[in-house]
C-alpha positions as a Markdown table, in Angstrom:
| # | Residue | x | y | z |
|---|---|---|---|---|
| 1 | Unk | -81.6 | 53.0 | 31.7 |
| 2 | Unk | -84.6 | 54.3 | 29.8 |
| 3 | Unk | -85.0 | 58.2 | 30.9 |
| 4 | Unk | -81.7 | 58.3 | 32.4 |
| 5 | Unk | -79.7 | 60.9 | 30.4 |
| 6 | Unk | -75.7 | 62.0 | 30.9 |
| 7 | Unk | -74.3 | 65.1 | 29.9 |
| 8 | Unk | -70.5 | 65.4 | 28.4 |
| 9 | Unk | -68.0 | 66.8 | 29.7 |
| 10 | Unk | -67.6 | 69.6 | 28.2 |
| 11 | Unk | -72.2 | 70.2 | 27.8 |
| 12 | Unk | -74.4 | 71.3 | 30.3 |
| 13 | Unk | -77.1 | 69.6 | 30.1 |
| 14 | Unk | -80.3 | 72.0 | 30.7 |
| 15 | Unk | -83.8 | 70.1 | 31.4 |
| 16 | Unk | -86.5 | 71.7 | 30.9 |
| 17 | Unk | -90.4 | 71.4 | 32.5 |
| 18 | Unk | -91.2 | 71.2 | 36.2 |
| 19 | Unk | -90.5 | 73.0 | 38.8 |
| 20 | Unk | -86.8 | 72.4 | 38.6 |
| 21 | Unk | -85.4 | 76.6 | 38.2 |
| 22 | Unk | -83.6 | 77.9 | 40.8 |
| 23 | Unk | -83.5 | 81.7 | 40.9 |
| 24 | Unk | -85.9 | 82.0 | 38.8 |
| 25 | Unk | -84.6 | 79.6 | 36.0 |
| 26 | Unk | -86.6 | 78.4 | 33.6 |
| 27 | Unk | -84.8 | 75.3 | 33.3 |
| 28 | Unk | -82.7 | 72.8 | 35.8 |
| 29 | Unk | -78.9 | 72.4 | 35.2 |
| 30 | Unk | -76.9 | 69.3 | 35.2 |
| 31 | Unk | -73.0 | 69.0 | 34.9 |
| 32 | Unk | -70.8 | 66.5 | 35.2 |
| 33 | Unk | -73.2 | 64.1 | 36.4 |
| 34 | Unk | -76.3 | 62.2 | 35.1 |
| 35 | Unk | -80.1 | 62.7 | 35.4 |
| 36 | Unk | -83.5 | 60.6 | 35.3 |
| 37 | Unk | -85.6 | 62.4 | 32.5 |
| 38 | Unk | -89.2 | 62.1 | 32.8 |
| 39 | Unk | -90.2 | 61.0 | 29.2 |
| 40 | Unk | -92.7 | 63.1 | 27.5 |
| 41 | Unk | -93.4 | 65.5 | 30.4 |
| 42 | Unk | -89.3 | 66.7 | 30.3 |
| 43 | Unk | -87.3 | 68.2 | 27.7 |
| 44 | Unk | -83.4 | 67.7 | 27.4 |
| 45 | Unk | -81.2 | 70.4 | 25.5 |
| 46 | Unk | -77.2 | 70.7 | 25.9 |
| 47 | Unk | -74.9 | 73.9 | 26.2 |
| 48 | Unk | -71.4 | 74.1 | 25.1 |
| 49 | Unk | -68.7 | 74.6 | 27.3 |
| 50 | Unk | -66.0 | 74.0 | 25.3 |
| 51 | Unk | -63.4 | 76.8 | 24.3 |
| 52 | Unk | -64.4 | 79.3 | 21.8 |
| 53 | Unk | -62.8 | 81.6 | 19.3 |
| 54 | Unk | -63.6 | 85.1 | 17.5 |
| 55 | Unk | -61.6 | 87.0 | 15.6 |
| 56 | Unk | -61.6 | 90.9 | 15.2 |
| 57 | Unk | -60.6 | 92.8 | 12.2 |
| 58 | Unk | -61.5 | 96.7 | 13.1 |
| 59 | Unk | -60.6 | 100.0 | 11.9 |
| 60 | Unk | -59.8 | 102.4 | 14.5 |
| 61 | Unk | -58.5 | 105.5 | 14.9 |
| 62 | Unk | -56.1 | 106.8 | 17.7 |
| 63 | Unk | -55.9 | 109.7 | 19.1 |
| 64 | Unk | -54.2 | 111.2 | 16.8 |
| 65 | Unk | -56.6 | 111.1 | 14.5 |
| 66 | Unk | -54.5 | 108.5 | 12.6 |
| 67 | Unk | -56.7 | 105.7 | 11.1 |
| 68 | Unk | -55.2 | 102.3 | 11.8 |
| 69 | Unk | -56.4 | 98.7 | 11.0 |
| 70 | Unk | -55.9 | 96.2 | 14.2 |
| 71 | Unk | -56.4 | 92.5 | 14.0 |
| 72 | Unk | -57.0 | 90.5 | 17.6 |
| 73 | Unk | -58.2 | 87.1 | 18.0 |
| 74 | Unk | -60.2 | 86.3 | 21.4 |
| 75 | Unk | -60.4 | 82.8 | 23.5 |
| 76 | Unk | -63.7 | 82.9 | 25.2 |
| 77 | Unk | -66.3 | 79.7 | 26.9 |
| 78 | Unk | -69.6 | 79.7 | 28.5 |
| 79 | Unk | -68.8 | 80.0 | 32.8 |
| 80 | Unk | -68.9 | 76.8 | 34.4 |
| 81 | Unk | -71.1 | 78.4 | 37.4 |
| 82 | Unk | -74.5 | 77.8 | 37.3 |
| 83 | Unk | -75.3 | 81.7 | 36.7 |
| 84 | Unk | -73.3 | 81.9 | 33.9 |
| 85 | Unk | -74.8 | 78.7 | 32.4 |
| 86 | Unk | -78.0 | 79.7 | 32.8 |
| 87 | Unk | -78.0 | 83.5 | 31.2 |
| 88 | Unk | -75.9 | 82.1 | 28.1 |
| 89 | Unk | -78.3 | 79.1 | 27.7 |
| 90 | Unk | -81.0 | 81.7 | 28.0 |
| 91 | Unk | -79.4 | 84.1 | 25.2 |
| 92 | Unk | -77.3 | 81.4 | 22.8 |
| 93 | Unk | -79.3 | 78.0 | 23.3 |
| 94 | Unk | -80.8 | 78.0 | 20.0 |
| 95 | Unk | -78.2 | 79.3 | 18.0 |
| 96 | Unk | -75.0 | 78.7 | 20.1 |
| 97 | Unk | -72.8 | 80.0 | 17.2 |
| 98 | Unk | -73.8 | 83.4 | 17.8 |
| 99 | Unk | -71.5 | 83.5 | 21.3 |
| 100 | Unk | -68.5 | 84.3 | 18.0 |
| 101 | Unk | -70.4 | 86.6 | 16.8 |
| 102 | Unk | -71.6 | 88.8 | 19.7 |
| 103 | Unk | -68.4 | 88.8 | 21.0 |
| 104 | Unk | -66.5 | 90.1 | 18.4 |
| 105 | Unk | -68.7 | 92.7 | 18.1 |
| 106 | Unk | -68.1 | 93.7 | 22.2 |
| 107 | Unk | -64.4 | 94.1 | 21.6 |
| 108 | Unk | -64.7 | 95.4 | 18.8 |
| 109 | Unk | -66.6 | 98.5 | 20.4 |
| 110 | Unk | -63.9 | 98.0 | 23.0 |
| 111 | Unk | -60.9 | 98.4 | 20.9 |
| 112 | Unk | -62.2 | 101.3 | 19.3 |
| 113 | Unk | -62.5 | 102.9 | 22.6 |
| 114 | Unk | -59.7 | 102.0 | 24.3 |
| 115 | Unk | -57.0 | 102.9 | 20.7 |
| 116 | Unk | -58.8 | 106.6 | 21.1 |
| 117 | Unk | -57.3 | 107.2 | 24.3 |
| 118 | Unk | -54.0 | 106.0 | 22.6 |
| 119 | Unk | -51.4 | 107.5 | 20.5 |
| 120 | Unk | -49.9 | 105.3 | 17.3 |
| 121 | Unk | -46.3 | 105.1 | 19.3 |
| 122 | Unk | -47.9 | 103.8 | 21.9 |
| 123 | Unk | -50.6 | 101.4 | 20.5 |
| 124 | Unk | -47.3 | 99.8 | 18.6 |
| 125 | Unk | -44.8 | 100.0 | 21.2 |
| 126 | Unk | -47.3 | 98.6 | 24.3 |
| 127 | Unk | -49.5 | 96.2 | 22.4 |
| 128 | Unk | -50.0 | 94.3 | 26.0 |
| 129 | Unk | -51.5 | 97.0 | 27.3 |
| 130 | Unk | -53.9 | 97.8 | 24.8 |
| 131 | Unk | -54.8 | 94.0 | 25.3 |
| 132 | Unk | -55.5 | 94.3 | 29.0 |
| 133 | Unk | -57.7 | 97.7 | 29.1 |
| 134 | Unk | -59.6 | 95.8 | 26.3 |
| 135 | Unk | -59.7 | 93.1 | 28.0 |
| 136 | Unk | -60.9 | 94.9 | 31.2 |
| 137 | Unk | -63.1 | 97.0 | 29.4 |
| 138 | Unk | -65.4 | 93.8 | 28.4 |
| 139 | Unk | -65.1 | 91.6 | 31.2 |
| 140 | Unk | -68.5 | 92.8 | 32.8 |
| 141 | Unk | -70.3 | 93.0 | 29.8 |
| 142 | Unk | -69.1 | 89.4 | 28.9 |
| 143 | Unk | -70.0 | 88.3 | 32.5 |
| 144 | Unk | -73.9 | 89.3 | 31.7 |
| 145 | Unk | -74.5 | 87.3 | 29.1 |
| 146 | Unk | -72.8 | 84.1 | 30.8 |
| 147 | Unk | -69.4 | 84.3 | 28.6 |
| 148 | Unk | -65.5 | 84.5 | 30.0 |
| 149 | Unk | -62.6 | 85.4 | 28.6 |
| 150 | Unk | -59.1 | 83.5 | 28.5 |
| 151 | Unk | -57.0 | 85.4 | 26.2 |
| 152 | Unk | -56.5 | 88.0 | 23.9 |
| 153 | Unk | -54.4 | 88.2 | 21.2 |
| 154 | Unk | -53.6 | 91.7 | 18.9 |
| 155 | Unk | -52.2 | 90.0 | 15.6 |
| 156 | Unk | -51.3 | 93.3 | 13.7 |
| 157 | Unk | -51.5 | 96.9 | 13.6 |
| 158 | Unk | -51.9 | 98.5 | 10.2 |
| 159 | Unk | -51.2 | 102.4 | 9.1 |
| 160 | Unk | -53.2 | 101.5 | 5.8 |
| 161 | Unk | -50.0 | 102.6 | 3.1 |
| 162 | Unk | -50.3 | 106.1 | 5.7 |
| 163 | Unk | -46.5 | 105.5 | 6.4 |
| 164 | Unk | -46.8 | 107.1 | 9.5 |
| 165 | Unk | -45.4 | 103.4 | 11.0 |
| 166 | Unk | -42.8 | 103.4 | 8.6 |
| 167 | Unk | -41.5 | 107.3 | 9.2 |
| 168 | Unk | -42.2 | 106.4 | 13.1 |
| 169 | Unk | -39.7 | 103.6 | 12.6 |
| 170 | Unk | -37.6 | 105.7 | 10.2 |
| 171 | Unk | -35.0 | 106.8 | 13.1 |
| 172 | Unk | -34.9 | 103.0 | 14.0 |
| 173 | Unk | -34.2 | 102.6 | 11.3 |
| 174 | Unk | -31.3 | 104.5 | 10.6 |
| 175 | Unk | -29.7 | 104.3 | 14.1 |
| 176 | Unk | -30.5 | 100.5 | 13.2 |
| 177 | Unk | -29.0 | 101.1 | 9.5 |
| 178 | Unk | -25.8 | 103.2 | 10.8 |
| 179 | Unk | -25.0 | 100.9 | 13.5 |
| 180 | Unk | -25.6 | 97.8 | 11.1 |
| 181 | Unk | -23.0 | 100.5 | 8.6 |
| 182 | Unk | -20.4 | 100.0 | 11.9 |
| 183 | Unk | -20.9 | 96.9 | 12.2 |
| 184 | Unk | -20.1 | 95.9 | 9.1 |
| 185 | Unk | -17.1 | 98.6 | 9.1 |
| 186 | Unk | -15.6 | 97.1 | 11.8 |
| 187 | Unk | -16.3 | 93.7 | 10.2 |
| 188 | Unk | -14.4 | 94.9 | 7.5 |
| 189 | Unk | -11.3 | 96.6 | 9.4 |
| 190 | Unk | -11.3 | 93.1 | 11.4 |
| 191 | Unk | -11.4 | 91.5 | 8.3 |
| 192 | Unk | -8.6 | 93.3 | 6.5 |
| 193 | Unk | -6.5 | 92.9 | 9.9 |
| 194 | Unk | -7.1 | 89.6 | 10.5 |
| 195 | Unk | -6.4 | 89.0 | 6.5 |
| 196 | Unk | -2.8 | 91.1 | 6.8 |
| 197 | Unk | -1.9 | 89.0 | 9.5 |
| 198 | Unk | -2.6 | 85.6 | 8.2 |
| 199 | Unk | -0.6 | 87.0 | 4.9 |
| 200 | Unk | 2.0 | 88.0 | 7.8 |
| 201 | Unk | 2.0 | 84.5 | 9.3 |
| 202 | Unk | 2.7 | 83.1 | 5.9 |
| 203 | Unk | 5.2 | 85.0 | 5.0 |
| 204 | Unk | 6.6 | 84.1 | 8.2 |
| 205 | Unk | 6.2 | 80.7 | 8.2 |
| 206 | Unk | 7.7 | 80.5 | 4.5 |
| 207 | Unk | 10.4 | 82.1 | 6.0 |
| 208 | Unk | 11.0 | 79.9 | 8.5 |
| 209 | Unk | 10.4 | 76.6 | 6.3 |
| 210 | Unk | 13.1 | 78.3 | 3.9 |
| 211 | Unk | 15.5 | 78.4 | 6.6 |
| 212 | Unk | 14.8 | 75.2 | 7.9 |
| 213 | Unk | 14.6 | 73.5 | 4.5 |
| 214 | Unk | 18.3 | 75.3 | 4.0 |
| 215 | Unk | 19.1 | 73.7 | 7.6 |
| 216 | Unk | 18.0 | 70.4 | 6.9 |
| 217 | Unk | 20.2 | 70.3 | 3.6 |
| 218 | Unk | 23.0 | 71.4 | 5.2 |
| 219 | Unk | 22.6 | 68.3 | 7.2 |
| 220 | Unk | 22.3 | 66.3 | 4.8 |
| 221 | Unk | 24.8 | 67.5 | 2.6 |
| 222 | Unk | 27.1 | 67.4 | 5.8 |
| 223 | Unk | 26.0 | 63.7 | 6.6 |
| 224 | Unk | 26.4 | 62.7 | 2.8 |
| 225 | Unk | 29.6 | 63.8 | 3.2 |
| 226 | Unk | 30.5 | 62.3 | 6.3 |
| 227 | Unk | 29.1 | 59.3 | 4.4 |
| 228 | Unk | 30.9 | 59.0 | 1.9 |
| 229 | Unk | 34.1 | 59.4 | 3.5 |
| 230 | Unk | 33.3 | 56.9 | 6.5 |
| 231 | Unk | 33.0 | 54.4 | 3.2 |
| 232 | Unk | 35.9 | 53.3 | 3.2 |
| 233 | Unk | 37.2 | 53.7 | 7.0 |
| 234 | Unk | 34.2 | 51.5 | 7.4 |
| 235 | Unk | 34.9 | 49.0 | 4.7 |
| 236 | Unk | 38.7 | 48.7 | 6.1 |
| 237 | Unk | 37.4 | 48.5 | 9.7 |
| 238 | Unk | 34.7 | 45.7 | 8.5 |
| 239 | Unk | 38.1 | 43.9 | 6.9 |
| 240 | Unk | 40.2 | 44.5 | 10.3 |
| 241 | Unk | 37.6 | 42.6 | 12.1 |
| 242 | Unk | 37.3 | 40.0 | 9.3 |
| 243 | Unk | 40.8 | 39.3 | 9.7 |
| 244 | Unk | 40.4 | 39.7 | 13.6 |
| 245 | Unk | 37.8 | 36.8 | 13.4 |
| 246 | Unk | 40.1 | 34.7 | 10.8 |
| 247 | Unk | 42.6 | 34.7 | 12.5 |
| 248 | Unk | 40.9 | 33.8 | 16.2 |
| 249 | Unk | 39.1 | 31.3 | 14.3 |
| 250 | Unk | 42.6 | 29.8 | 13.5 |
| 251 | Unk | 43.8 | 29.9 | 16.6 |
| 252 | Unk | 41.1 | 28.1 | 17.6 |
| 253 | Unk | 41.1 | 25.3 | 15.5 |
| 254 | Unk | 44.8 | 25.1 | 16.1 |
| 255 | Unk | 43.8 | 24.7 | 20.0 |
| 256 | Unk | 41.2 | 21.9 | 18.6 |
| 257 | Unk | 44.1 | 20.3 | 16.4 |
| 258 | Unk | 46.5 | 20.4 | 19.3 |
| 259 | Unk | 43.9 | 18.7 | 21.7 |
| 260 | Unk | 42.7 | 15.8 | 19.0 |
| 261 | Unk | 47.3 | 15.5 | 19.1 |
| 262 | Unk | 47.1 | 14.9 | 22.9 |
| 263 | Unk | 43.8 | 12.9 | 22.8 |
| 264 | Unk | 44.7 | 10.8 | 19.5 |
| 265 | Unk | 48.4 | 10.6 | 19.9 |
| 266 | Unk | 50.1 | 11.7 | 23.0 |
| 267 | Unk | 48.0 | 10.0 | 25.4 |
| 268 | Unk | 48.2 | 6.5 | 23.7 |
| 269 | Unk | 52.0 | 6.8 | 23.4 |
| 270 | Unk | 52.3 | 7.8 | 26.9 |
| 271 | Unk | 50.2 | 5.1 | 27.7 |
| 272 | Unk | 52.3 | 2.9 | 25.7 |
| 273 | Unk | 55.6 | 3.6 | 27.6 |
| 274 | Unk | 53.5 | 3.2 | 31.1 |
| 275 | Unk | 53.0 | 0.1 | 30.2 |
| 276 | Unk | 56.6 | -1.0 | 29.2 |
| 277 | Unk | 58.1 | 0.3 | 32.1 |
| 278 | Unk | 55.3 | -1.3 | 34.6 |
| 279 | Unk | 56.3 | -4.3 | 32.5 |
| 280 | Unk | 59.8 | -3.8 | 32.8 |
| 281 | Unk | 59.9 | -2.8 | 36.2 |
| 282 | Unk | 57.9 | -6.2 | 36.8 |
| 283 | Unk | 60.4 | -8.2 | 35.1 |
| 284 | Unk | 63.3 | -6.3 | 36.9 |
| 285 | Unk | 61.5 | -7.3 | 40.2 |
| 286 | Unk | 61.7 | -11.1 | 39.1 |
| 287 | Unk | 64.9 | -11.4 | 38.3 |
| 288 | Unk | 66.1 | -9.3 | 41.2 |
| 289 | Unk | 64.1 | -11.6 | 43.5 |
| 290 | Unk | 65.5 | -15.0 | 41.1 |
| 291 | Unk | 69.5 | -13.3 | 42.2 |
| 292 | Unk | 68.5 | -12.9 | 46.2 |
| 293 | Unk | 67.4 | -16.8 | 45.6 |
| 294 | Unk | 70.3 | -17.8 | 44.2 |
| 295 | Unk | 72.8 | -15.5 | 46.9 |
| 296 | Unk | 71.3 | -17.4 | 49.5 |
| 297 | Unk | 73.4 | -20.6 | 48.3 |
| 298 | Unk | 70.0 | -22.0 | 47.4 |
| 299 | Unk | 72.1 | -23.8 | 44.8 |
| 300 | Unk | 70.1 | -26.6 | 44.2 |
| 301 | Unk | 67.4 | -24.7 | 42.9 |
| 302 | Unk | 69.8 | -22.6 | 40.5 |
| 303 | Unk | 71.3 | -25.6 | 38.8 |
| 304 | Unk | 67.8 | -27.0 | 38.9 |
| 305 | Unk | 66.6 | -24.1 | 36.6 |
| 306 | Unk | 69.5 | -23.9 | 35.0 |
| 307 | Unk | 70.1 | -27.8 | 33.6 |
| 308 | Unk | 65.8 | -26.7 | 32.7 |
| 309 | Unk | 67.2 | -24.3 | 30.3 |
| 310 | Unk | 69.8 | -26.3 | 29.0 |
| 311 | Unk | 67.2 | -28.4 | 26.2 |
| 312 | Unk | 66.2 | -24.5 | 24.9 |
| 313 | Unk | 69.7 | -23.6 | 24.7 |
| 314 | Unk | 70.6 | -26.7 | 22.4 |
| 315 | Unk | 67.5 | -25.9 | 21.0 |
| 316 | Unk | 68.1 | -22.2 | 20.1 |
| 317 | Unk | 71.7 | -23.4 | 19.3 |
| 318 | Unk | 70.7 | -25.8 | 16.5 |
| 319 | Unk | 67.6 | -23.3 | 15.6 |
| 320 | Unk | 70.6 | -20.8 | 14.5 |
| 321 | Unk | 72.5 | -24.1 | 12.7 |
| 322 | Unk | 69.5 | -24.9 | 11.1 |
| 323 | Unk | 68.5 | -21.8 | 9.3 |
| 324 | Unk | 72.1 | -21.5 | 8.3 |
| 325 | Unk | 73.5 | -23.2 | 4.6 |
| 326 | Unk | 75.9 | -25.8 | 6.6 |
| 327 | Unk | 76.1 | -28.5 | 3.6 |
| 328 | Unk | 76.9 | -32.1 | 6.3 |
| 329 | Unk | 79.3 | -34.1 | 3.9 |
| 330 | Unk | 80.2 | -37.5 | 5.6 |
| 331 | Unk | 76.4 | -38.1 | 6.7 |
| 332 | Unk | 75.2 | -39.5 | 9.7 |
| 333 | Unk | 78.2 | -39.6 | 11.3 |
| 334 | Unk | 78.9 | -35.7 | 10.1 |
| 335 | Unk | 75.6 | -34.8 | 11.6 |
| 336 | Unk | 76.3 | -36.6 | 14.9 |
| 337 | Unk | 79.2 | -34.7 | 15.3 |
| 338 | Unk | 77.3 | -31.8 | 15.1 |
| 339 | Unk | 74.8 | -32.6 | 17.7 |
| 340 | Unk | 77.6 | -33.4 | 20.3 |
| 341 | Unk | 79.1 | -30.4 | 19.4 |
| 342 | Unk | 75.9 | -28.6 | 20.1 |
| 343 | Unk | 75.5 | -30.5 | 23.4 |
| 344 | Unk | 78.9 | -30.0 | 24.3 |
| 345 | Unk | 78.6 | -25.5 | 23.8 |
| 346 | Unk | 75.4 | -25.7 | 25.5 |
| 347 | Unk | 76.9 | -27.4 | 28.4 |
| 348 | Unk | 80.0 | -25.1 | 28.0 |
| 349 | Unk | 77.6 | -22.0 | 28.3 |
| 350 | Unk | 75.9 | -23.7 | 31.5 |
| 351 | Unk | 79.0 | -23.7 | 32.7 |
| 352 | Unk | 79.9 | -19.8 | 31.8 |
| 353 | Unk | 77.0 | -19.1 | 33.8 |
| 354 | Unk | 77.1 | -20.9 | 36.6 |
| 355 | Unk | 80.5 | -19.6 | 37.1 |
| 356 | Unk | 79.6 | -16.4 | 36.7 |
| 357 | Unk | 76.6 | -16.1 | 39.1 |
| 358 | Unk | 79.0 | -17.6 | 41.7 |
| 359 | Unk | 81.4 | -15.3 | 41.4 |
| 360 | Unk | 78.7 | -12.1 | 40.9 |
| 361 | Unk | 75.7 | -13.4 | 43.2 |
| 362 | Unk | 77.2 | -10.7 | 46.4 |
| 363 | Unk | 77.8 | -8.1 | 44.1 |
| 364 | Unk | 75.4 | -7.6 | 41.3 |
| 365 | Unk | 72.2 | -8.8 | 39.5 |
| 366 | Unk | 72.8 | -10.8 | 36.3 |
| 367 | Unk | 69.8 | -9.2 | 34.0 |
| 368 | Unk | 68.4 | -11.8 | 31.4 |
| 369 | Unk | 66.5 | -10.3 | 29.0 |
| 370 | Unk | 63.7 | -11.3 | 27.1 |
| 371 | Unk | 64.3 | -13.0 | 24.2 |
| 372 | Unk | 64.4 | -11.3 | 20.6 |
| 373 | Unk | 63.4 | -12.4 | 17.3 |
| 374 | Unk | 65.7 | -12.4 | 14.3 |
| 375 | Unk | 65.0 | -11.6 | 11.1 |
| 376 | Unk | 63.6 | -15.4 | 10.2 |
| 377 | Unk | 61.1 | -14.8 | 13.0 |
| 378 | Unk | 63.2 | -16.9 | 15.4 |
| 379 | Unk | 63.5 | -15.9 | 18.9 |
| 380 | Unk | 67.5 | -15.7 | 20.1 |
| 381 | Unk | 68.8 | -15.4 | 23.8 |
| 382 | Unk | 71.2 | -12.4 | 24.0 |
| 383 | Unk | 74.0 | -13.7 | 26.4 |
| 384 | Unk | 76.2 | -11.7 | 28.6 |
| 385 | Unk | 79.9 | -11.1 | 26.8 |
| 386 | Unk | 82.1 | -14.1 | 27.6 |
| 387 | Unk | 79.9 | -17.3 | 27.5 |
């Protein structure tokens, strides 16, 4: 807005014209805030408040009568109270660098007054409190012309090459010196003590790895030894149990060989004989029940299967005369000789056992084997003795 004017925040901002003073001002103060301005008839300026700094570099001479150059460095700023504002803008509103100046040339008178009063010893040993009387010293004479201090700051103290610092500090120095000597003398002791035992420590521990280095090769020596005579004790013990193994694996496969016998040749053979003597013992039964038929008088039926046999006897009969060499010499009439002669045994055997089964039927059973083969491959009757 035209005319309408804002100060920063760190200004003051100072109108001039009007009837705007209060106290007496000349001028109307504005902070933190805007203002309408009057063009033409109103006149705007601004004041600092921002921090400040001077530095002091003085010569001063204590008490003593010893000269001695002091360095301090003060933070200072225009009061934020109206007051204040108003007798610094009055004083430093055209040439607001000269606040620096003028106060470095208070504390400066200060600091000259206030090190007089002070001896060297204590100027360098209580530098705080050379800073606060200072800074007590100028406070009301800062407040007048509208300026506050924050800080102040002694940088150095200087003898000027007098050496009256350096002989002050001499004894300091040399209590400082002897007990840096001590120091460094029982550095050295600790040092040499703590080298003697580290040289101890090794000469104990290559003691120790001597002896155990001597140990350990007695061991080994001992278990080389032991070695090489459990050689062969072992090597005769690994053959025992070779053998050991050999000869159970022998046994074994002489346990395997005698069960493939019993499986392969025992077994069948016993089989074998099972069967001929259920056989026999079958053909035993037969005939034993053929005799109980034939002791019952059941005659009929005896001659019946007897005269049925007759035919194979001839047969077997003239089977034997054939495979003979009979050489017939009066032909036909030789060779029907020989067949009534063949009838005539085979009835003459009927007869033998006929007889005989009567006269044996109450006291035993006549056995008639099976029939046998000769060595033609013809199948003969075995007869009992007599017929």
């Amino acid at each position: 807005m035209f005319g309408y004017r804002v100060p920063a925040p760190d200004e003051a901002m100072l109108i001039s014209g009007g009837r705007y003073g209060r106290n007496g001002a000349p001028f109307r103060v504005v902070t933190g805030h805007g203002a309408y301005v009057l063009p033409f008839f109103r006149k705007v300026r601004y004041l600092t408040l921002a921090m400040c700094e001077s530095e002091v570099a003085e010569t001063c001479v204590t008490r003593q009568g010893i000269s001695l150059q002091v360095r301090a460095v003060i933070a200072f700023k225009v009061g934020n109270d109206t007051e204040s504002i108003v007798n610094a803008g009055q004083r430093f509103l055209s040439d607001q660098d000269q606040m620096s100046t003028l106060t470095g040339r208070i504390f400066a008178g200060h600091l000259r007054s206030i090190i007089g009063s002070m001896t060297v010893e204590e100027i360098v040993t209580e530098r705080q409190k050379l800073a606060t009387e200072v800074l007590d010293g100028s406070k009301a004479e800062m407040a007048k012309i509208g300026l506050t201090v924050d800080s102040l700051q002694i940088q150095s103290i200087d003898d000027m090459n007098s050496g009256y610092i350096d002989a002050m500090a001499a004894p300091h120095n040399a209590a400082i010196q002897r007990q840096a000597q001590i120091a460094q003398a029982q550095a050295n002791q600790a040092a040499a003590e703590a080298q003697q035992e580290s040289q101890r420590k090794q000469a104990e521990y290559a003691r120790q790895t001597a002896v155990v280095q001597a140990k350990y090769k007695a061991e080994v020596d001992t278990a080389q030894a032991q070695a090489s005579q459990a050689g062969p004790l072992a090597q005769a013990q690994a053959q025992m149990g070779v053998l050991a193994a050999q000869t159970e694996l022998a046994h074994r496969q002489a346990e395997l060989r005698q069960s493939q016998l019993v499986s392969e040749v025992v077994k069948p053979a016993e089989a074998e004989a099972e069967k001929v003597r259920i056989l026999a013992e079958a053909e035993a039964a037969r005939i034993t029940m053929q005799a109980k038929a034939a002791a019952s008088n059941d005659r009929v039926a005896l001659d019946r299967m007897l005269i049925d046999q007759l035919p194979q006897i001839v047969k077997e009969a003239a089977g034997g005369l054939a495979a003979a060499n009979v050489s017939v010499l009066n032909g036909a009439d030789g060779l029907s000789e020989i067949a009534a002669g063949l009838v005539g045994q085979g009835l003459t055997i009927l007869e033998s056992v006929k007889h005989s089964l009567s006269g044996s039927a109450n006291r035993e059973v006549v056995s008639f084997p099976e029939p046998s083969s000769d060595a033609n491959g013809q199948q003969q009757a075995e007869l009992p003795a007599g017929s």
